[in-house]
mmCIF file as Biopython writes it, N, C-alpha, C and O atoms, coordinates in Angstrom:
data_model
#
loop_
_atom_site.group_PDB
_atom_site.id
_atom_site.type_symbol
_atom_site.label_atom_id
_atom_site.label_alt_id
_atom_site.label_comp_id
_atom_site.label_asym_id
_atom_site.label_entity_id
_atom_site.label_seq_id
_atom_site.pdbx_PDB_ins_code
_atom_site.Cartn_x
_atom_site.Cartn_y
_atom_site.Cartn_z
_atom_site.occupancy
_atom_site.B_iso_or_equiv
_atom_site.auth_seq_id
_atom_site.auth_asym_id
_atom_site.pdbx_PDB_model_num
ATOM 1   N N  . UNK A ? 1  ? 23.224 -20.962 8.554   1.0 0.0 1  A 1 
ATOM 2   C CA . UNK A ? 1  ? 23.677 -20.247 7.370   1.0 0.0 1  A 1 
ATOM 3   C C  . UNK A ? 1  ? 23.143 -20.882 6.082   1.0 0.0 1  A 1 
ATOM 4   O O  . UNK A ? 1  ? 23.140 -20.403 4.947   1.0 0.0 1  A 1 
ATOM 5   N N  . UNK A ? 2  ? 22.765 -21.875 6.442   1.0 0.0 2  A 1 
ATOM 6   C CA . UNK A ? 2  ? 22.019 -22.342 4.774   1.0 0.0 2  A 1 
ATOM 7   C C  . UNK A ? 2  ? 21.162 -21.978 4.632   1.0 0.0 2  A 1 
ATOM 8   O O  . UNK A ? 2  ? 20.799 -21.823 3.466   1.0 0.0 2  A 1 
ATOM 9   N N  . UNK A ? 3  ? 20.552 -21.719 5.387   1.0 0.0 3  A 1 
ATOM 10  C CA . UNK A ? 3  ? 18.961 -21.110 5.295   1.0 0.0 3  A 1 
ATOM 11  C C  . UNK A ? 3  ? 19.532 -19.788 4.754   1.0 0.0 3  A 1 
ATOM 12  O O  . UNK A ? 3  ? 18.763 -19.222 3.977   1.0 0.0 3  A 1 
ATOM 13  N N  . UNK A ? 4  ? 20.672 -19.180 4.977   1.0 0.0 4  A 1 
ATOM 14  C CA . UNK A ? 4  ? 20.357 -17.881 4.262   1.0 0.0 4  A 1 
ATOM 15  C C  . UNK A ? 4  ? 20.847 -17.876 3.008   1.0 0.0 4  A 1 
ATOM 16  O O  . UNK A ? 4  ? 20.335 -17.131 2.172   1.0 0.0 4  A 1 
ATOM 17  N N  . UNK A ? 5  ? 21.989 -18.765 2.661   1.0 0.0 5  A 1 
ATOM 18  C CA . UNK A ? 5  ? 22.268 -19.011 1.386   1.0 0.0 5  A 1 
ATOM 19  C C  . UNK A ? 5  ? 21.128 -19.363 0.454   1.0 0.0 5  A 1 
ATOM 20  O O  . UNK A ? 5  ? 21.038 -18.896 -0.681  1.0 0.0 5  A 1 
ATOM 21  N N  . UNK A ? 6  ? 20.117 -20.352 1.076   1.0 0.0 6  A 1 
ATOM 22  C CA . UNK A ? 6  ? 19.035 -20.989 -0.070  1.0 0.0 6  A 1 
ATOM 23  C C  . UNK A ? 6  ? 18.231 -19.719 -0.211  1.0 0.0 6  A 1 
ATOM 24  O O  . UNK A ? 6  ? 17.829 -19.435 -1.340  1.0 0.0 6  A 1 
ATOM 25  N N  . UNK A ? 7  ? 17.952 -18.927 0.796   1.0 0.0 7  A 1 
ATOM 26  C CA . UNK A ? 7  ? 17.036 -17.873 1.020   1.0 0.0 7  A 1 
ATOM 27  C C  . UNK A ? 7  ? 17.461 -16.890 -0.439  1.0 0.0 7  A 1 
ATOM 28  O O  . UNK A ? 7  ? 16.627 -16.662 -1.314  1.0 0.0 7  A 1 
ATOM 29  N N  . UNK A ? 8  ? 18.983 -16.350 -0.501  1.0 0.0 8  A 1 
ATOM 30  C CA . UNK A ? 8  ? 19.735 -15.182 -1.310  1.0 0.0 8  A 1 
ATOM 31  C C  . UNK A ? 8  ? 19.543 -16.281 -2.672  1.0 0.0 8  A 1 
ATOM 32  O O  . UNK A ? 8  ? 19.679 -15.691 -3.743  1.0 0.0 8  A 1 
ATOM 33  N N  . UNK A ? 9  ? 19.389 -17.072 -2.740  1.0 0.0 9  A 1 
ATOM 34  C CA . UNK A ? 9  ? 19.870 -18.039 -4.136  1.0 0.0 9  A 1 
ATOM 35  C C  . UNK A ? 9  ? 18.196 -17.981 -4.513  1.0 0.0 9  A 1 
ATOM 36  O O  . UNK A ? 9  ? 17.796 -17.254 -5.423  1.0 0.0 9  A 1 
ATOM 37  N N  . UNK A ? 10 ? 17.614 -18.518 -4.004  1.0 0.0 10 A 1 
ATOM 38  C CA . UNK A ? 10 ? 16.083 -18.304 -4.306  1.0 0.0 10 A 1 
ATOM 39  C C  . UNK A ? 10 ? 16.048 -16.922 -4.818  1.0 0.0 10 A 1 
ATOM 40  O O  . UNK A ? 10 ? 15.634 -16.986 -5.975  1.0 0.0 10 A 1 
ATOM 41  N N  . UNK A ? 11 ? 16.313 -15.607 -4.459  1.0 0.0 11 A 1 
ATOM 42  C CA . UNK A ? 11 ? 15.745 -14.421 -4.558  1.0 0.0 11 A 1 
ATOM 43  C C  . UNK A ? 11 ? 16.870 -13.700 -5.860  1.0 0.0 11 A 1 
ATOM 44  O O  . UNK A ? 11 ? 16.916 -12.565 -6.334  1.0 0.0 11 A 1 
ATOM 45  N N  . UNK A ? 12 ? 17.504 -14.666 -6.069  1.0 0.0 12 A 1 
ATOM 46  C CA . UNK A ? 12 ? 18.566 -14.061 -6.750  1.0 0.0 12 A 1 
ATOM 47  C C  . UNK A ? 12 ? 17.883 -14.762 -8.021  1.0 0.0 12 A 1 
ATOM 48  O O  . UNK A ? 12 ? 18.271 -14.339 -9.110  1.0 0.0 12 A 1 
ATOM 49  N N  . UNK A ? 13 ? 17.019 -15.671 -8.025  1.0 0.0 13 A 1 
ATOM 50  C CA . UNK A ? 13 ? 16.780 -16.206 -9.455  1.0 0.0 13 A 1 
ATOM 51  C C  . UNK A ? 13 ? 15.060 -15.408 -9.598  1.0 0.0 13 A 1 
ATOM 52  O O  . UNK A ? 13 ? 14.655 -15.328 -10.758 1.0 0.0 13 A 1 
ATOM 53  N N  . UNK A ? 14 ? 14.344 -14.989 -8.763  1.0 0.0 14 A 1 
ATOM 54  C CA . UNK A ? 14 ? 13.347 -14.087 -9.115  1.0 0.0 14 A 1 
ATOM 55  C C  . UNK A ? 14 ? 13.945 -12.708 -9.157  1.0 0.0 14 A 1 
ATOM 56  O O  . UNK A ? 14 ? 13.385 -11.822 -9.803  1.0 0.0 14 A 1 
ATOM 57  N N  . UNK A ? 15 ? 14.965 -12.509 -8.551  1.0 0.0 15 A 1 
ATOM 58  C CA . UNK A ? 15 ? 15.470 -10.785 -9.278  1.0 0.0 15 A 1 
ATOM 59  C C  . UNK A ? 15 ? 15.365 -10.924 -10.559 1.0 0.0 15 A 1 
ATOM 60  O O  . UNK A ? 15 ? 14.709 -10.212 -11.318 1.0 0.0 15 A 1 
ATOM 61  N N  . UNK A ? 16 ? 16.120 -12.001 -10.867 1.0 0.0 16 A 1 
ATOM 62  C CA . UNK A ? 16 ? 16.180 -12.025 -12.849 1.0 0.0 16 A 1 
ATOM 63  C C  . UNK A ? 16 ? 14.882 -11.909 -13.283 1.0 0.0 16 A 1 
ATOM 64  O O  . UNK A ? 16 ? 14.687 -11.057 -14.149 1.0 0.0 16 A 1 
ATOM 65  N N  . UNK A ? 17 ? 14.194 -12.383 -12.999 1.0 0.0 17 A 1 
ATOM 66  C CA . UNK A ? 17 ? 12.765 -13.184 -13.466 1.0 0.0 17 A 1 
ATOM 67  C C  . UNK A ? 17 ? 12.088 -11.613 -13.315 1.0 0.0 17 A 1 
ATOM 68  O O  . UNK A ? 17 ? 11.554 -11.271 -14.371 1.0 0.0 17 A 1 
ATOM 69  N N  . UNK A ? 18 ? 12.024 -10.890 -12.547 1.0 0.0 18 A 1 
ATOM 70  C CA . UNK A ? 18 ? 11.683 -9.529  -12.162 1.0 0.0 18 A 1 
ATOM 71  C C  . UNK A ? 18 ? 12.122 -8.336  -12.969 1.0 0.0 18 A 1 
ATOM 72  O O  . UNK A ? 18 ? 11.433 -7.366  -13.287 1.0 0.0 18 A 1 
ATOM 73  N N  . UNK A ? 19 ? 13.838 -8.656  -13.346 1.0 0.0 19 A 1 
ATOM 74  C CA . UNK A ? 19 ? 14.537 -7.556  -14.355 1.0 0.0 19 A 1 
ATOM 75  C C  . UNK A ? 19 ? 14.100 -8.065  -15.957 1.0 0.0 19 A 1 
ATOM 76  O O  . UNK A ? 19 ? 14.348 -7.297  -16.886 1.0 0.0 19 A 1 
ATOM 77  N N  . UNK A ? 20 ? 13.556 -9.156  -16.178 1.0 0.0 20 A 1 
ATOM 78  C CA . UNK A ? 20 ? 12.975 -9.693  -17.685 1.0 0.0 20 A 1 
ATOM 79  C C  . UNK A ? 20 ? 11.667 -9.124  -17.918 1.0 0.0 20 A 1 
ATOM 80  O O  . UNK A ? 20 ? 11.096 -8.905  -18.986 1.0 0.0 20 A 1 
ATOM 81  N N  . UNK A ? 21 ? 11.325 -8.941  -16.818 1.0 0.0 21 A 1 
ATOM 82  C CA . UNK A ? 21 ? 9.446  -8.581  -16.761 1.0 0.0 21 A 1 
ATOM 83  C C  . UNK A ? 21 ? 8.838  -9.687  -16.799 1.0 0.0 21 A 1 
ATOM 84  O O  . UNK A ? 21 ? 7.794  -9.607  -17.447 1.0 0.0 21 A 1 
ATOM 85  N N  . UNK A ? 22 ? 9.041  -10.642 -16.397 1.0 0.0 22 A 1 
ATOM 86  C CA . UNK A ? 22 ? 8.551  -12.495 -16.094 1.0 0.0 22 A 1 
ATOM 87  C C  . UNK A ? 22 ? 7.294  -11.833 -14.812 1.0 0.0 22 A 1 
ATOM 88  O O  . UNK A ? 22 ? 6.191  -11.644 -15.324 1.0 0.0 22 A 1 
ATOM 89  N N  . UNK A ? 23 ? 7.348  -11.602 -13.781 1.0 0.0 23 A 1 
ATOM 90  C CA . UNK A ? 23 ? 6.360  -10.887 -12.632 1.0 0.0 23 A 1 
ATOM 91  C C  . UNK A ? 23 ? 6.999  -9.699  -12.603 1.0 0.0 23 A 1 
ATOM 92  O O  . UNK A ? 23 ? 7.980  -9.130  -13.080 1.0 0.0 23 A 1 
ATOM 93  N N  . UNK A ? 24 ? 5.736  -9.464  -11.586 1.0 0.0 24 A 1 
ATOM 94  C CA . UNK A ? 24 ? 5.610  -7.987  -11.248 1.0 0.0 24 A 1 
ATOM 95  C C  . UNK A ? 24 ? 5.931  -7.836  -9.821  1.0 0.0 24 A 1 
ATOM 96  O O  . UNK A ? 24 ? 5.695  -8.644  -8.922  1.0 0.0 24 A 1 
ATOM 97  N N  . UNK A ? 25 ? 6.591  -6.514  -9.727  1.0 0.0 25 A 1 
ATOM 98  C CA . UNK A ? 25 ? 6.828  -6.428  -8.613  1.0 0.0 25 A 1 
ATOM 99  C C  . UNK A ? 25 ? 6.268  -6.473  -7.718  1.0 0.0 25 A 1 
ATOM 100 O O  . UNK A ? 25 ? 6.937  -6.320  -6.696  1.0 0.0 25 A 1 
ATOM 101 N N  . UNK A ? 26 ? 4.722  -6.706  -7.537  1.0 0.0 26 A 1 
ATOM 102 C CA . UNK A ? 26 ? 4.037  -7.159  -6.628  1.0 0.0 26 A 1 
ATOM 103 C C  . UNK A ? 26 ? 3.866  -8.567  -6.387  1.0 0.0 26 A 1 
ATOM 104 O O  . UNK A ? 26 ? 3.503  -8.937  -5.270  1.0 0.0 26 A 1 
ATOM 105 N N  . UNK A ? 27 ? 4.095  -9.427  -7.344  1.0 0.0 27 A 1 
ATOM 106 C CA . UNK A ? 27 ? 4.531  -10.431 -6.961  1.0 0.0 27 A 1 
ATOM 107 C C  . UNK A ? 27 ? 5.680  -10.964 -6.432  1.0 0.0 27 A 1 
ATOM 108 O O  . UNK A ? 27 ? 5.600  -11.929 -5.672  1.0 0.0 27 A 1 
ATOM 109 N N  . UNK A ? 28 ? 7.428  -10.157 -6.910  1.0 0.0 28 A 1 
ATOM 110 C CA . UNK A ? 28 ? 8.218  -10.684 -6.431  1.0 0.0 28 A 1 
ATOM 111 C C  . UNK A ? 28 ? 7.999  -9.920  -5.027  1.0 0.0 28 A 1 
ATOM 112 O O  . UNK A ? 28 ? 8.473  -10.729 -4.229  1.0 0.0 28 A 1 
ATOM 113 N N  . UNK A ? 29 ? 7.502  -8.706  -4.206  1.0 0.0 29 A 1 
ATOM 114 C CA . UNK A ? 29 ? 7.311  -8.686  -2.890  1.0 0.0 29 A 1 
ATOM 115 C C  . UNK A ? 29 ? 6.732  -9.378  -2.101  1.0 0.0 29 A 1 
ATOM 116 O O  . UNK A ? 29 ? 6.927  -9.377  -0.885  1.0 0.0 29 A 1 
ATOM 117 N N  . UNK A ? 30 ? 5.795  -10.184 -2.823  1.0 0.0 30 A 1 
ATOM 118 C CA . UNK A ? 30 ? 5.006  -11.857 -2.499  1.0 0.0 30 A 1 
ATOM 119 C C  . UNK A ? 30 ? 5.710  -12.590 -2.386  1.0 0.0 30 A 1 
ATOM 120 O O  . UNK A ? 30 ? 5.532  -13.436 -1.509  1.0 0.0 30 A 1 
ATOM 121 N N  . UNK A ? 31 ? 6.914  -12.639 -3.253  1.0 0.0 31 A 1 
ATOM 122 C CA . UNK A ? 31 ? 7.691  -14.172 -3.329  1.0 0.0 31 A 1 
ATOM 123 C C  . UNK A ? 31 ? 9.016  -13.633 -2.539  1.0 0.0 31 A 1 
ATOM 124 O O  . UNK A ? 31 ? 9.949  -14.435 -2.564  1.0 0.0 31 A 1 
ATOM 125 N N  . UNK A ? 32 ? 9.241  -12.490 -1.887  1.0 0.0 32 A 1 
ATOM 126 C CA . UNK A ? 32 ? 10.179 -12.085 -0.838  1.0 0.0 32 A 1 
ATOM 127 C C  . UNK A ? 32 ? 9.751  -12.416 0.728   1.0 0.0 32 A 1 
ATOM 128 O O  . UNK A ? 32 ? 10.584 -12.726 1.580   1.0 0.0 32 A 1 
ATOM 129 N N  . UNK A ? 33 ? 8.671  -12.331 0.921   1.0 0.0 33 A 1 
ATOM 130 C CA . UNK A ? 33 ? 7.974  -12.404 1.990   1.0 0.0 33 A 1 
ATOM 131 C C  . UNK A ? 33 ? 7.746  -13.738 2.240   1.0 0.0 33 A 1 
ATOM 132 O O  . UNK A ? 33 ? 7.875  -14.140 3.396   1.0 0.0 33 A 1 
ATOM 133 N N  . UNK A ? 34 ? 7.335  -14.727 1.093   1.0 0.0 34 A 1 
ATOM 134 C CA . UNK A ? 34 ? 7.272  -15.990 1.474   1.0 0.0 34 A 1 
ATOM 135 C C  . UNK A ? 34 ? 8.126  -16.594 1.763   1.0 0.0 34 A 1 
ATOM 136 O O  . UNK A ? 34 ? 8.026  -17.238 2.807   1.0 0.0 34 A 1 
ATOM 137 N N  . UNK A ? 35 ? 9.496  -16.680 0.893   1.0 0.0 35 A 1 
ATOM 138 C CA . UNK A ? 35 ? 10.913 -16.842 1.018   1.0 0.0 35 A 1 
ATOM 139 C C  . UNK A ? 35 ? 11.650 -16.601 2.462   1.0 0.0 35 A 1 
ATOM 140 O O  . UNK A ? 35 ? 12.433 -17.241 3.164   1.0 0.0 35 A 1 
ATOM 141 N N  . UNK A ? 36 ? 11.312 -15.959 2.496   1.0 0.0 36 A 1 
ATOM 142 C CA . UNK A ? 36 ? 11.907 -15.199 4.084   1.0 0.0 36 A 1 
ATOM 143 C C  . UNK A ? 36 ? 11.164 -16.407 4.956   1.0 0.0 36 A 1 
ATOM 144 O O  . UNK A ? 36 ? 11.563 -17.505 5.343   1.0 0.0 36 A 1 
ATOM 145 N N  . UNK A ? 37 ? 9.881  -15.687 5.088   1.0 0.0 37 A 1 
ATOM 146 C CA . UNK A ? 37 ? 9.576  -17.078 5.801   1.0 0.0 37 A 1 
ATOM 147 C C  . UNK A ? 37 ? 9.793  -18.187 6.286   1.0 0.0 37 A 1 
ATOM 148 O O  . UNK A ? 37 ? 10.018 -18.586 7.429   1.0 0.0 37 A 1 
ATOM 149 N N  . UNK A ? 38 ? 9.645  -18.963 4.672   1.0 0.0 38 A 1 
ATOM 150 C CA . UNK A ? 38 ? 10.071 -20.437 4.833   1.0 0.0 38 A 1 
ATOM 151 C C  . UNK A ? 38 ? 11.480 -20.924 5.207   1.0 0.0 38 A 1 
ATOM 152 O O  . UNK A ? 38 ? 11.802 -21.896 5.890   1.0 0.0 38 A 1 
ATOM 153 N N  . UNK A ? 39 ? 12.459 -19.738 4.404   1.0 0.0 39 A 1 
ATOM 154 C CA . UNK A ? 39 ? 14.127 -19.780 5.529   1.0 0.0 39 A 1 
ATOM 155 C C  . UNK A ? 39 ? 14.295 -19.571 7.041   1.0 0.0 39 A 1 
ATOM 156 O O  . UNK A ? 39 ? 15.130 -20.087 7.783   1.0 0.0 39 A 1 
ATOM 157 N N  . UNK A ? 40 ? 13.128 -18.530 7.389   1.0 0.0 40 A 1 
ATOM 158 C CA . UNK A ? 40 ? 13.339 -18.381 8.774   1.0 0.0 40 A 1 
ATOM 159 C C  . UNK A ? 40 ? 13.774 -17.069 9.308   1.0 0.0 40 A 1 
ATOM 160 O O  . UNK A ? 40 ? 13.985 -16.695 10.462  1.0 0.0 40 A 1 
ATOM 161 N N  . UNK A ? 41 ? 13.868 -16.347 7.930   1.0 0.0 41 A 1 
ATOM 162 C CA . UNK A ? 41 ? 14.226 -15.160 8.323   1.0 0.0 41 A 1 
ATOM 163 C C  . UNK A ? 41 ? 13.609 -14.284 8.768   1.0 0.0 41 A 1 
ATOM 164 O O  . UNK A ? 41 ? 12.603 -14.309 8.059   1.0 0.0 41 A 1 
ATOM 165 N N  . UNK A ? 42 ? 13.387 -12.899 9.983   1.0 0.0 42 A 1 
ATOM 166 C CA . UNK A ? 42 ? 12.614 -12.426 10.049  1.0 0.0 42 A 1 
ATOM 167 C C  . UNK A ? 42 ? 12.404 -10.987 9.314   1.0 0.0 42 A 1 
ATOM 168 O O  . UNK A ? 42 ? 12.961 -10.712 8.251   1.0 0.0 42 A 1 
ATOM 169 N N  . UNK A ? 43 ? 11.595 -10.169 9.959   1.0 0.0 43 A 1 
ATOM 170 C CA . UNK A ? 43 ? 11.410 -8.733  9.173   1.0 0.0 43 A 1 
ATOM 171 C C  . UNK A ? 43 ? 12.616 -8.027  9.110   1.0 0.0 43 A 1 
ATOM 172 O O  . UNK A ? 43 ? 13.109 -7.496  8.115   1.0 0.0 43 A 1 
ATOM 173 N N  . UNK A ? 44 ? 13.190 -8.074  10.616  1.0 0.0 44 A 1 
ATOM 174 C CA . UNK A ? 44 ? 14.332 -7.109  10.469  1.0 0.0 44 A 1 
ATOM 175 C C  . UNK A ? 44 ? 15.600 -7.766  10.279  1.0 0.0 44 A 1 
ATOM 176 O O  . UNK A ? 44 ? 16.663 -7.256  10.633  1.0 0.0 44 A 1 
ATOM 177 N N  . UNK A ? 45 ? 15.482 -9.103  9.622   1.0 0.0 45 A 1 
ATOM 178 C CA . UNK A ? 45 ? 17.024 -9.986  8.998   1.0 0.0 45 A 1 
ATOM 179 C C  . UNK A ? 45 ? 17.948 -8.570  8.148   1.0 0.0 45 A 1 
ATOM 180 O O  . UNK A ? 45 ? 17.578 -7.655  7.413   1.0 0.0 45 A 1 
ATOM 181 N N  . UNK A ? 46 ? 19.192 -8.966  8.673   1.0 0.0 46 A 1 
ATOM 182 C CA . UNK A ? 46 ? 20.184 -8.006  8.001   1.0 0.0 46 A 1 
ATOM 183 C C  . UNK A ? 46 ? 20.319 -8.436  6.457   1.0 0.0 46 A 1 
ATOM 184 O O  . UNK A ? 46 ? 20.875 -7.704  5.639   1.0 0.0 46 A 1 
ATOM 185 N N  . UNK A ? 47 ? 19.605 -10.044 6.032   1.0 0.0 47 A 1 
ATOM 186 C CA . UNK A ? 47 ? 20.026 -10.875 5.298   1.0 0.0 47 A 1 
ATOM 187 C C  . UNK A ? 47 ? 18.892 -10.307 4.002   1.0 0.0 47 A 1 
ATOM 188 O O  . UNK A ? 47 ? 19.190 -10.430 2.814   1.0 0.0 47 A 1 
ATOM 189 N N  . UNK A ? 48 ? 17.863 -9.818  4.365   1.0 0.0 48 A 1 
ATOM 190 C CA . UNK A ? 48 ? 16.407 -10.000 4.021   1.0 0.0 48 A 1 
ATOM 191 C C  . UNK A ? 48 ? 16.706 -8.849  3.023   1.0 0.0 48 A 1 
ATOM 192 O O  . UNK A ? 48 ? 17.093 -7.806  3.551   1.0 0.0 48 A 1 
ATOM 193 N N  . UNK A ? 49 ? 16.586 -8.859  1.591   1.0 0.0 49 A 1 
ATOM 194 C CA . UNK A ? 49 ? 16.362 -8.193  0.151   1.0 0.0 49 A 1 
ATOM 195 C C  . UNK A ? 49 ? 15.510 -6.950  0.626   1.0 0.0 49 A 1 
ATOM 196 O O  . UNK A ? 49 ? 14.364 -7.163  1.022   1.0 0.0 49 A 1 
ATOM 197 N N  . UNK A ? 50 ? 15.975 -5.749  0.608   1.0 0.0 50 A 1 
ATOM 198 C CA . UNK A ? 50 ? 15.351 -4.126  1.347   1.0 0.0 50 A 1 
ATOM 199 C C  . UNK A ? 50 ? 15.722 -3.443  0.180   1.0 0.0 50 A 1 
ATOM 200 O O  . UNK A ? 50 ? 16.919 -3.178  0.065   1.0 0.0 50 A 1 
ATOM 201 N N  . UNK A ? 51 ? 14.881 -3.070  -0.794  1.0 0.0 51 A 1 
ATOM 202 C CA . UNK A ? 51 ? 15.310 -2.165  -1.958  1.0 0.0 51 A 1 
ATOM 203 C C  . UNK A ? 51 ? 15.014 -0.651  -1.375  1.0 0.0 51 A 1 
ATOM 204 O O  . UNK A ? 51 ? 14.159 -0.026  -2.004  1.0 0.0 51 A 1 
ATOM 205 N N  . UNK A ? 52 ? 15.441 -0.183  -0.578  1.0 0.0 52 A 1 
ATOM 206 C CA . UNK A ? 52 ? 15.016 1.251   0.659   1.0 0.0 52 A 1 
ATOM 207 C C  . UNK A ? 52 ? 15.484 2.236   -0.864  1.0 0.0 52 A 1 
ATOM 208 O O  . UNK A ? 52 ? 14.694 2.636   -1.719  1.0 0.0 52 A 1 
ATOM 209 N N  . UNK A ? 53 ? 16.466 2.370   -0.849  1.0 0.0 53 A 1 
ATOM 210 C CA . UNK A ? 53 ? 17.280 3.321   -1.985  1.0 0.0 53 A 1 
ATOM 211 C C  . UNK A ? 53 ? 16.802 3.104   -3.222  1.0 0.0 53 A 1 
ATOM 212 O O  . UNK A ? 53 ? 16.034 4.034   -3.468  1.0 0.0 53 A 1 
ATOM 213 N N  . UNK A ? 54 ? 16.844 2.563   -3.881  1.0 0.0 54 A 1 
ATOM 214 C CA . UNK A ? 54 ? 16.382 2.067   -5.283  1.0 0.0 54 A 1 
ATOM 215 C C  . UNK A ? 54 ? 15.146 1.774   -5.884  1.0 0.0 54 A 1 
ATOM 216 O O  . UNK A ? 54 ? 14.948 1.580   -7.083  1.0 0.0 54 A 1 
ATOM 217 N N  . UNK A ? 55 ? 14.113 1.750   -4.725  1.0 0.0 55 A 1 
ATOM 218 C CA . UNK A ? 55 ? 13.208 1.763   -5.306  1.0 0.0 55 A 1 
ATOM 219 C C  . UNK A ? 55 ? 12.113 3.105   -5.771  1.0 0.0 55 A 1 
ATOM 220 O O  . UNK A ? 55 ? 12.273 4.133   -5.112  1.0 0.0 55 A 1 
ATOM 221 N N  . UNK A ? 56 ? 11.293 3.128   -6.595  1.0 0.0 56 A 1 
ATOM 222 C CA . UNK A ? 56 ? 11.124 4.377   -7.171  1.0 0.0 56 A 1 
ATOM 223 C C  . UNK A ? 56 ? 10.195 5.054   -5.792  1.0 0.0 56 A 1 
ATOM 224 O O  . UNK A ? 56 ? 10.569 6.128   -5.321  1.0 0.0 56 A 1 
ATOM 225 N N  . UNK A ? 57 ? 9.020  4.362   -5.228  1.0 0.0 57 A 1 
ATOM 226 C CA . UNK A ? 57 ? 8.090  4.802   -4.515  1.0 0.0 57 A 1 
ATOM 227 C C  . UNK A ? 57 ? 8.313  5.042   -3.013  1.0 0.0 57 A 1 
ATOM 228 O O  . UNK A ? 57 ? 7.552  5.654   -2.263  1.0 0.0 57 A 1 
ATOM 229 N N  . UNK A ? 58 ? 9.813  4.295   -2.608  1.0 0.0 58 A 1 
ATOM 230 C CA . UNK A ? 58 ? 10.023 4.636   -1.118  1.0 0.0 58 A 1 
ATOM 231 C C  . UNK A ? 58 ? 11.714 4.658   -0.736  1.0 0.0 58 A 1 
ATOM 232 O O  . UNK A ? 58 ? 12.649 4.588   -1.534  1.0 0.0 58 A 1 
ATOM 233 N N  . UNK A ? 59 ? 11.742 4.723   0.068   1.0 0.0 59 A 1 
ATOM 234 C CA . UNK A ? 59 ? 13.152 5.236   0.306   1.0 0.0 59 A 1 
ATOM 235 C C  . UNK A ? 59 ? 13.303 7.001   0.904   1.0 0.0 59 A 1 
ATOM 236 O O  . UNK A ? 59 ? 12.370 7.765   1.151   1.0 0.0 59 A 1 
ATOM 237 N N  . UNK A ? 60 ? 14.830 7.285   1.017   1.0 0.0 60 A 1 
ATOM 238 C CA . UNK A ? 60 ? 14.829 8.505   1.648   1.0 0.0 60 A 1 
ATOM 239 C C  . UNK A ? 60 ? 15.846 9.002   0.643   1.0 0.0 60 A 1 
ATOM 240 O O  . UNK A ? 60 ? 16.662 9.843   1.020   1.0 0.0 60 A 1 
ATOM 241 N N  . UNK A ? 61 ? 15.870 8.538   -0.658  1.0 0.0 61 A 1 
ATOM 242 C CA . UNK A ? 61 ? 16.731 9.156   -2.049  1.0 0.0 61 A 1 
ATOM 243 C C  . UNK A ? 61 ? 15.982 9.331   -2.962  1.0 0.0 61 A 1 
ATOM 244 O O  . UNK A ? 61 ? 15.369 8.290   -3.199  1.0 0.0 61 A 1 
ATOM 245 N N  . UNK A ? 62 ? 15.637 10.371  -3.798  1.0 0.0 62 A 1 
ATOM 246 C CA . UNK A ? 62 ? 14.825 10.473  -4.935  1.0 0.0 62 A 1 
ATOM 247 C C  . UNK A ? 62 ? 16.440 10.526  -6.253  1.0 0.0 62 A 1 
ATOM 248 O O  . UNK A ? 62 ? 17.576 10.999  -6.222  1.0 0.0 62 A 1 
ATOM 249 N N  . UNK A ? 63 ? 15.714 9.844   -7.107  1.0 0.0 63 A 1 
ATOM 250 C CA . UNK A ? 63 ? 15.851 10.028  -8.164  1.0 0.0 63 A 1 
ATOM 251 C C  . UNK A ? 63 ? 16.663 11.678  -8.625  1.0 0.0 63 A 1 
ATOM 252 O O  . UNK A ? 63 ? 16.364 12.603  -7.870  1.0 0.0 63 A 1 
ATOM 253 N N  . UNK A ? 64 ? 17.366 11.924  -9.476  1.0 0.0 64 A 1 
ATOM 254 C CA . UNK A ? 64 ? 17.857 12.927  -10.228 1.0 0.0 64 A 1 
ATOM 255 C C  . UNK A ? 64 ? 16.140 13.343  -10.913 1.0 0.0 64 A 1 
ATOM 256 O O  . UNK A ? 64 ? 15.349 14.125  -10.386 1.0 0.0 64 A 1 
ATOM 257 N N  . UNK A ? 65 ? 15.972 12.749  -11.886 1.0 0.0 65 A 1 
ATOM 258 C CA . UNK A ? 65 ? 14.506 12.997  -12.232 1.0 0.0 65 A 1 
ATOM 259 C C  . UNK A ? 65 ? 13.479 13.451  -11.507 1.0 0.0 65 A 1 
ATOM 260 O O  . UNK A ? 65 ? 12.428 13.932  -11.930 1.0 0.0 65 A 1 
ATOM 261 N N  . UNK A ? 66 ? 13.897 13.244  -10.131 1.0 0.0 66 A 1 
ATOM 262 C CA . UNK A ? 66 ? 12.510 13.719  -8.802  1.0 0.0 66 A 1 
ATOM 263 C C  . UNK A ? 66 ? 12.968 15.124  -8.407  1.0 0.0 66 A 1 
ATOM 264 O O  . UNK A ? 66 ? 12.379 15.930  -7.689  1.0 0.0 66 A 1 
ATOM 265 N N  . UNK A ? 67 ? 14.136 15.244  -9.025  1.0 0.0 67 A 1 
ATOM 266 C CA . UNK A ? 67 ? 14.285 16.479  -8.379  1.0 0.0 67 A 1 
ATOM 267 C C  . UNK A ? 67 ? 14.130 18.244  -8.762  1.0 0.0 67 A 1 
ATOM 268 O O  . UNK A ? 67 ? 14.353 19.087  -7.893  1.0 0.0 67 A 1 
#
C-alpha cells in the first residue's frame, strides 16, 4: 500500500502542475506512465489515474458542447 499512496501523492502534485499549465498533458501522460511504473502499478491498477469521462478526446461521455 505505500507504493500506492507515494504513487496517488506523486500524481496529485503533477495534477496541480497540469491544472496551472506548468506541462502539458502530454507530458503529465508521460509522468503517469512512469509513475505507475516505478510504484509497480500495472495498466489495469484500479489505483492507476484513468481520466475515461473527463477527458475531452476519449471516453464514452461527450461534453454538453459535443452535443
Amino acid at each position: 500500500m505505500n507504493n500506492v499512496f507515494s504513487y496517488t501523492l506523486v500524481m496529485s502534485m503533477f495534477s496541480d502542475m497540469l491544472n496551472k499549465g506548468l506541462i502539458t498533458p502530454l507530458e503529465y501522460k508521460k509522468i503517469e506512465k512512469n509513475s505507475a511504473k516505478k510504484y509497480g502499478l500495472k495498466k489495469g491498477s484500479i489505483f492507476r489515474i484513468y481520466n475515461l469521462i473527463n477527458d475531452q478526446n476519449n471516453g464514452n461521455i461527450c461534453g454538453e458542447d459535443r452535443l
